[in-house]
C-alpha positions in Angstrom: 10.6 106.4 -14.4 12.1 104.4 -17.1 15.4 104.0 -15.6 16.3 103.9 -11.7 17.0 107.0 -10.4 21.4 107.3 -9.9 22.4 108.6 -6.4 22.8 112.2 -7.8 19.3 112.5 -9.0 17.3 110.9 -6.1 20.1 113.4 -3.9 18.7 116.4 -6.1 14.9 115.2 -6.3 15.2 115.0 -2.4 16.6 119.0 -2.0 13.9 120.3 -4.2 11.3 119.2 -2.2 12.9 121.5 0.4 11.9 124.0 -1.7 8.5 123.8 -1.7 8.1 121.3 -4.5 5.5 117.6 -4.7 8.0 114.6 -4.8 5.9 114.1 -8.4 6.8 118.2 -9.3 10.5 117.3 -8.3 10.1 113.9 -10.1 8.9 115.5 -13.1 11.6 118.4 -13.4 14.5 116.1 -12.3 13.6 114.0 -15.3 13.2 116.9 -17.8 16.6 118.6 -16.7 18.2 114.9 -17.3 16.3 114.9 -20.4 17.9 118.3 -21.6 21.1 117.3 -20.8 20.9 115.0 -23.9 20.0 117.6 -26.0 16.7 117.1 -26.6 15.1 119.9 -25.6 11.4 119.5 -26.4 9.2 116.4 -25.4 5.6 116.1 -26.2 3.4 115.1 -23.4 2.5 111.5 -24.2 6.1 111.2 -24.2 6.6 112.6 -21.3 3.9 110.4 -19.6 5.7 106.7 -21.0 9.4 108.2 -19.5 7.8 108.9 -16.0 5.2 106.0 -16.1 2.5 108.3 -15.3 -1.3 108.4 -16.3 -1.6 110.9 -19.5 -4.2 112.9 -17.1 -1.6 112.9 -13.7 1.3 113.9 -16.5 -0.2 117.3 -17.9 -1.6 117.9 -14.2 2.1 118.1 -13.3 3.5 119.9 -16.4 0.4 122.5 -15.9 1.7 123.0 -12.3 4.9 123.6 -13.4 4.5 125.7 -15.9 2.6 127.8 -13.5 5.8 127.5 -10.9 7.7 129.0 -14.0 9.7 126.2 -13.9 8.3 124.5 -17.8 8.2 126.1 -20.7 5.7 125.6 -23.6 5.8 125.3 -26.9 2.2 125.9 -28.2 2.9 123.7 -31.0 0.5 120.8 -32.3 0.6 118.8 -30.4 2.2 120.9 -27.1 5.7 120.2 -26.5 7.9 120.9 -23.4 10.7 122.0 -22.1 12.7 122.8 -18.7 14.0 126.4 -17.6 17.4 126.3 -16.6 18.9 125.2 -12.9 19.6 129.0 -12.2 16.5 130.1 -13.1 14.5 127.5 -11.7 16.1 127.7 -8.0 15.8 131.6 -8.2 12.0 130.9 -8.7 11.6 128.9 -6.3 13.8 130.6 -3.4 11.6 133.7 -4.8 8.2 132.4 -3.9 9.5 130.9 -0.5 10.8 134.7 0.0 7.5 136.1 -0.8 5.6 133.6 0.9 7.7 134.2 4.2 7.2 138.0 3.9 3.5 137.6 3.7 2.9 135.2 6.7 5.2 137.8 8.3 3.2 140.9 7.9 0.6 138.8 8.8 1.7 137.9 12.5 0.7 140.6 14.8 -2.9 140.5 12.9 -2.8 136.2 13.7 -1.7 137.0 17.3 -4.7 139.8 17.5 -7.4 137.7 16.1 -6.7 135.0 18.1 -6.4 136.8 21.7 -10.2 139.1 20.7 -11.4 135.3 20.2 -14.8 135.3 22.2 -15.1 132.9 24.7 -16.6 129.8 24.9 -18.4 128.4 28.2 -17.4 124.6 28.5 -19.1 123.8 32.4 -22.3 123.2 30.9 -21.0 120.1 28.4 -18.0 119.4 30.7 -19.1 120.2 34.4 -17.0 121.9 36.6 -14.9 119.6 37.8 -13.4 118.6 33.9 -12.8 122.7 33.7 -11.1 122.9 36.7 -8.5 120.1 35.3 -5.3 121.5 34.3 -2.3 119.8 32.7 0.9 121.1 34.3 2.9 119.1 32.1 3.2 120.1 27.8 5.3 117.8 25.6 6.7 120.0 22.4 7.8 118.4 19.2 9.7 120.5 16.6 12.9 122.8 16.4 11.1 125.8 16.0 8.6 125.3 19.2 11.0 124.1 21.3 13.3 127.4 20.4 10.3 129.7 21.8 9.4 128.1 24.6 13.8 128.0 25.7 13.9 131.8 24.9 10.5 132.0 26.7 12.3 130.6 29.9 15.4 132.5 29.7 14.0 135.6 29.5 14.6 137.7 32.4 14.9 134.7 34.5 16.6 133.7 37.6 17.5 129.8 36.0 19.4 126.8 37.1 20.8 124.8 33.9 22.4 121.0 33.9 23.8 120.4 30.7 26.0 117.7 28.8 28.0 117.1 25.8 24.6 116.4 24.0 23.6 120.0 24.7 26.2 122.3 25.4 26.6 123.6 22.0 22.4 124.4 21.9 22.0 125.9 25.6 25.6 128.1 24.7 24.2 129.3 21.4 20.7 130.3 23.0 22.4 132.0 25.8 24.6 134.0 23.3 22.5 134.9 20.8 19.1 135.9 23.1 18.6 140.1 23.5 17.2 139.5 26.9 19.6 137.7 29.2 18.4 135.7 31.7 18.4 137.6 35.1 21.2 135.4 36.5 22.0 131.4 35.3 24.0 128.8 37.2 25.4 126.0 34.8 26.7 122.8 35.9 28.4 121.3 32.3 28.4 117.2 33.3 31.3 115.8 31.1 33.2 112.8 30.6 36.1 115.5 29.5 38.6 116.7 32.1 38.4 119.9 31.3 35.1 122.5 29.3 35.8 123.2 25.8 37.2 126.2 25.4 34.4 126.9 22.8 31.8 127.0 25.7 33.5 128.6 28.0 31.4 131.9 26.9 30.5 133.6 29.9 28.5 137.0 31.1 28.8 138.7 34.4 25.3 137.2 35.4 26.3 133.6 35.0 28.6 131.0 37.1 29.6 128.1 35.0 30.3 124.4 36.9 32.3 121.6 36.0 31.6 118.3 37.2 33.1 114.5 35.9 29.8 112.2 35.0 26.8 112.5 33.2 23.2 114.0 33.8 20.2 114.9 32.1 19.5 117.9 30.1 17.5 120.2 32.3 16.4 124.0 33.1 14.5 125.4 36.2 13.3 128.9 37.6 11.0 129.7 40.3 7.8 127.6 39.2 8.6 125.9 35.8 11.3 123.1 34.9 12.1 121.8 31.8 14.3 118.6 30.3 15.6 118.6 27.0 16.1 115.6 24.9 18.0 115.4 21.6 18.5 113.4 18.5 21.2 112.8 16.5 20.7 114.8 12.9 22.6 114.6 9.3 23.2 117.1 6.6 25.3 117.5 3.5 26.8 121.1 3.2 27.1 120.1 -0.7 25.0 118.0 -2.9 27.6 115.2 -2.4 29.6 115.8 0.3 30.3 113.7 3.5 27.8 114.4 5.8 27.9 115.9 8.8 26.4 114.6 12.0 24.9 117.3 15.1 23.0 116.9 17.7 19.6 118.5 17.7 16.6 119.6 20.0 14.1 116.8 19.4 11.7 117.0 22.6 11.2 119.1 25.5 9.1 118.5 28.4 7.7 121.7 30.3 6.1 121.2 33.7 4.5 124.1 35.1 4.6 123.3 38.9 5.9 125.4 41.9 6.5 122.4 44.0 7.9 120.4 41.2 10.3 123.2 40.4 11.5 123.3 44.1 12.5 119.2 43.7 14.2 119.7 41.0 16.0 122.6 42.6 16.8 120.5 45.3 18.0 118.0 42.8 20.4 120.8 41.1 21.8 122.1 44.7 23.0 117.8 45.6 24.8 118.4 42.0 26.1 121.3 42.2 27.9 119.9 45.5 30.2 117.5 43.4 31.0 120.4 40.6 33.9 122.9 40.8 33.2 126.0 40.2 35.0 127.6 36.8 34.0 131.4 35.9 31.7 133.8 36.8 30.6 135.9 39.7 
């Protein structure tokens, strides 16, 4: 652009992209709205292309994609001119096609989930040999928020689980356990804390789960009869406002699920030599 980018703008060209915007779409209407405020409203093309320091052809790529996004309006003048819509209308556009877009992958999911289980199969022994088919991986690493929050509610489910958790991960394991429809069948928690005491905000408890207290630290773990899984998180930011402080919280990052009987029985083993130096605070 032809003059650096101030704090605000790259803070605003950074949350449009969130909504579905190119960094160049978001480039492009940051610099028209800044434009505007100036009170010029209309701005030819060419012009448009020596403010950004974009190619003349890249430049009315973007202003055609924006004016298709609702977000540019034209003045079929000679030569064309243009024009940003305003911030209100411009976020309502955008949170609209995020809206619709959601809806439609949604009605879409049982046919996705269909299509993929009448999938005819495919015979491998012949390329492979028998011997590479009969390899399994018992262990799955899963990246992402969303992933890891299926495969937690996938294990909770109905199950009979054992759960170590920390200061890291109390607030994540609580919230799950709350907010799930399907309990799990019965849970034992051990919370490892450097604290004297569990906060008062996790001392959420059901009928089907005894809560521990123990002094120390300790990994991030589940287990039920066959599977076990250990939870690893990250430290994450966010602004509530465009300018304000941010706030730092702990999230989900990686979790590593190994599907193995025997495993599971070590790591119950593991759980039982804790749970010998915990105290027990609520529950049945």
């Amino acid at each position: 652009m032809s003059e650096p980018y101030d704090e605000r703008a790259s803070a605003v060209l950074n949350l449009l992209t969130q909504f579905g915007l190119s960094k160049d779409e978001a480039a492009f209407f940051v610099l028209l709205s800044r434009v505007n405020k100036k009170q010029t409203s209309w701005l030819k093309g060419s012009d448009i292309s020596k403010l950004s320091r974009k190619g003349r052809v890249r430049t009315y790529q973007i202003l055609q994609r924006l004016s298709a996004l609702g977000l540019v309006n034209v003045n079929l003048s000679r030569p064309k001119k243009y024009s940003t819509v305003s911030p209100q209308v411009a976020l309502r556009r955008l949170l609209s096609m995020q809206e619709s877009k959601l809806t439609e992958l949604s009605h879409l999911e049982s046919e996705a989930i269909e299509s993929l289980r009448d999938l005819n199969p495919i015979s491998v022994e012949s390329i492979l040999g028998k011997e590479e088919v009969k390899t399994k991986s018992m262990v799955s690493l899963l990246q992402g928020l969303a992933n890891i929050q299926i495969a937690l509610r996938e294990l909770l489910v109905g199950s009979e689980v054992s759960i170590a958790i920390n200061e890291e991960s109390a607030e994540h394991i609580f919230t799950m356990l709350s907010f799930i429809s399907e309990k799990p069948k019965s849970a034992r928690i051990i919370f490892s804390t450097s604290k004297k005491s569990i906060p008062k905000q996790y001392s959420f408890l059901s009928k089907d789960v005894e809560l521990f207290w123990r002094s120390g630290s300790s990994p991030t773990f589940l287990v039920t009869k066959d599977t076990s899984m250990f939870l690893f998180y990250s430290k994450s930011s966010v602004r509530k406002k465009l300018l304000s402080p941010e706030t730092t919280f702990n999230t989900a990052s990686q979790l590593m699920l190994i599907e193995s009987e025997t495993y599971a029985n070590q790591m119950k083993n593991i759980f039982e030599l804790v749970l010998k130096s915990s105290s027990k605070v609520g529950g049945k």
